[in-house]
C-alpha positions as CSV (number, residue, x, y, z in Angstrom):
1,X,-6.8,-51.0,20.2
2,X,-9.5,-50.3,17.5
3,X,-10.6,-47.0,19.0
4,X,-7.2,-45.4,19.2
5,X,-6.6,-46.1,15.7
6,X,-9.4,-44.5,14.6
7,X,-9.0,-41.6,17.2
8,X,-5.1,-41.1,15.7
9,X,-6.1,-41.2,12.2
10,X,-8.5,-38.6,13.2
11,X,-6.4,-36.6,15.1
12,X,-3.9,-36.2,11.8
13,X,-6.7,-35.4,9.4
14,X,-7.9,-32.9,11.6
15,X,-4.1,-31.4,12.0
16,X,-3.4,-31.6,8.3
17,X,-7.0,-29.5,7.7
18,X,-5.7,-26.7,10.1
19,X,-2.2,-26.7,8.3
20,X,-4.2,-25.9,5.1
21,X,-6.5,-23.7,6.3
22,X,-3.4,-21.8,8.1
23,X,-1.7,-21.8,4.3
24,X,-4.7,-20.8,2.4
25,X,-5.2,-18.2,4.9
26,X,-1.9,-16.8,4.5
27,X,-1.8,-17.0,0.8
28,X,-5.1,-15.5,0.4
29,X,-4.3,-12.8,2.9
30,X,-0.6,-12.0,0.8
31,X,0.8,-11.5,4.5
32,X,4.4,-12.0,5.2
33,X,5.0,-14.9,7.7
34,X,9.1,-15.7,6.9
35,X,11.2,-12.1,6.8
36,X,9.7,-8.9,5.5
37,X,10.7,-7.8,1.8
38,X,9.7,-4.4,2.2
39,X,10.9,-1.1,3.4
40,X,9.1,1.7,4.5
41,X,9.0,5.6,3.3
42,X,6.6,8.1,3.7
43,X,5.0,10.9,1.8
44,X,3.4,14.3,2.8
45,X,0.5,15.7,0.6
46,X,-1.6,18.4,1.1
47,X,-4.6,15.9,0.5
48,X,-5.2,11.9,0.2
49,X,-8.8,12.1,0.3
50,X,-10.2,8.5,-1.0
51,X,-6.9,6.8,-0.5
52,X,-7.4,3.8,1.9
53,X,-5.2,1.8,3.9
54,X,-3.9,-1.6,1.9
55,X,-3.8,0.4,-1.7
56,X,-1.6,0.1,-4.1
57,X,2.1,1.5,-5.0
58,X,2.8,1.8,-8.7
59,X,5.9,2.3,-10.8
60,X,5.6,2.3,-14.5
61,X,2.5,0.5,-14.1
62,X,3.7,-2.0,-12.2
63,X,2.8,-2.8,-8.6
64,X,5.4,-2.5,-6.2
65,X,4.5,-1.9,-2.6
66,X,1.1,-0.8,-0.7
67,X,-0.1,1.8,1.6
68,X,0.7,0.7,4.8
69,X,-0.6,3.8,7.1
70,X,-2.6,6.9,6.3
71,X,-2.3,9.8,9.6
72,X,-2.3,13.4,9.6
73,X,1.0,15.8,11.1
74,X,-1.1,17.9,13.3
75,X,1.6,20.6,13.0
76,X,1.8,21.1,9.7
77,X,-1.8,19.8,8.8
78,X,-1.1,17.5,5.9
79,X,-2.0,14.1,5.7
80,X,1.4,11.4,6.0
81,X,0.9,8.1,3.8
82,X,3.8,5.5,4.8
83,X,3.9,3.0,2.4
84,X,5.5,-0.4,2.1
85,X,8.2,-0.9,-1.0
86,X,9.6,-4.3,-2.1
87,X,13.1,-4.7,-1.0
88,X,14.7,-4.7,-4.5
89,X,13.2,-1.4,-5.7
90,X,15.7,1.0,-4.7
91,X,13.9,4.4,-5.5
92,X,16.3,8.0,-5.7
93,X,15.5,10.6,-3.4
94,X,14.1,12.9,-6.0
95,X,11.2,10.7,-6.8
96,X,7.4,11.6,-6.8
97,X,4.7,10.0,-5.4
98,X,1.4,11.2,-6.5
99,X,-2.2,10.3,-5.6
100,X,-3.9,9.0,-9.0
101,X,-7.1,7.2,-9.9
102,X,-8.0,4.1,-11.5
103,X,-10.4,4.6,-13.8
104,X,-13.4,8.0,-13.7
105,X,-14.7,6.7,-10.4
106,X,-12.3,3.9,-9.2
107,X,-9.9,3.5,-6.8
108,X,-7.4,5.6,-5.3
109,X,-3.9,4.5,-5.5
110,X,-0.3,5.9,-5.4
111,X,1.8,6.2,-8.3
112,X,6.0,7.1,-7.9
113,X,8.0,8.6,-10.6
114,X,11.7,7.7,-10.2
115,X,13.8,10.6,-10.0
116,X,17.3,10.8,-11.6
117,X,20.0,11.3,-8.5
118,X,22.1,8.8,-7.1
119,X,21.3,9.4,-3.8
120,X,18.4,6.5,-2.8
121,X,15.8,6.6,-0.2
122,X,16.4,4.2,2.7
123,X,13.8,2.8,5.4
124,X,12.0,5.5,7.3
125,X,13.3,8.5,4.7
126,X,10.5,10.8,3.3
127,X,9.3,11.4,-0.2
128,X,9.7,15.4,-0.5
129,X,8.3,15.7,-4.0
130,X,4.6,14.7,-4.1
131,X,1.3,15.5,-5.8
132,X,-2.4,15.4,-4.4
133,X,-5.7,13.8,-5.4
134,X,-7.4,15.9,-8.6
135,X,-11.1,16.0,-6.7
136,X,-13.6,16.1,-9.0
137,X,-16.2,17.4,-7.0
138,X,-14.5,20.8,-6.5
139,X,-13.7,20.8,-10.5
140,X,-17.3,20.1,-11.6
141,X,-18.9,22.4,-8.7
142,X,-16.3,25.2,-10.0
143,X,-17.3,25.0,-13.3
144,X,-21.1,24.2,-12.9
145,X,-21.3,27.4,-10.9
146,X,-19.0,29.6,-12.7
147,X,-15.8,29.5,-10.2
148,X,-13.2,29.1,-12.9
């Protein structure tokens, strides 16, 4: 009688480490396990080059979505950035989405400019106006060897 005590007892400290390891794991990861609070819309732009999968959308400095997919429209040749935006966030349809920089050498990241119609952007719409990466390697070798 002994032995399955200890066995039991056991068995629930072993379950209750798993449930917290599941939690931390979750938390950690900032995934979404009950409902999704996000909407998604994409953005065309002639380039994304650094921009990574998992980056950050900013409004006003604030964050308030991610990059969910980077893929290129093989017809058009431009690079297509869906992104994830929190479900309150209701952006117009003139908006901007530009690809800026944190920092001289940091990270990529996408900033929006709200537009000023009434007309929002729902789940799946597309971000018309946009504005791609500065790259600093094609500014400095232009003007290191006179191409401006």
């Amino acid at each position: 009688m002994k032995k399955a005590s200890v066995e039991t007892a056991v068995g629930v400290f072993v379950l209750i480490g798993l449930i917290c390891i599941a939690y931390l794991t979750v938390k950690l990861g900032k995934a979404e396990v009950l409902g999704d609070n996000y909407y998604s819309v994409s953005a065309k732009f002639q380039s994304v080059s650094g921009l990574k999968t998992g980056a950050v959308v900013e409004l006003a400095g604030v964050q308030v979505g991610k990059v969910e997919g980077i893929s290129l429209d093989q017809e058009r040749m431009v690079a297509v950035v869906k992104m994830k935006i929190r479900n309150e966030l209701k952006l117009s349809e003139d908006s901007i989405a530009s690809v800026k920089t944190s920092g001289l050498i940091g990270d990529k990241y996408i900033k929006i400019s709200p537009g000023g119609l009434e007309e929002m952007l729902k789940s799946g719409d597309v971000i018309t106006e946009t504005e791609s990466a500065i790259d600093l390697e094609d500014m400095i070798s232009k003007y290191v060897f006179g191409g401006m």
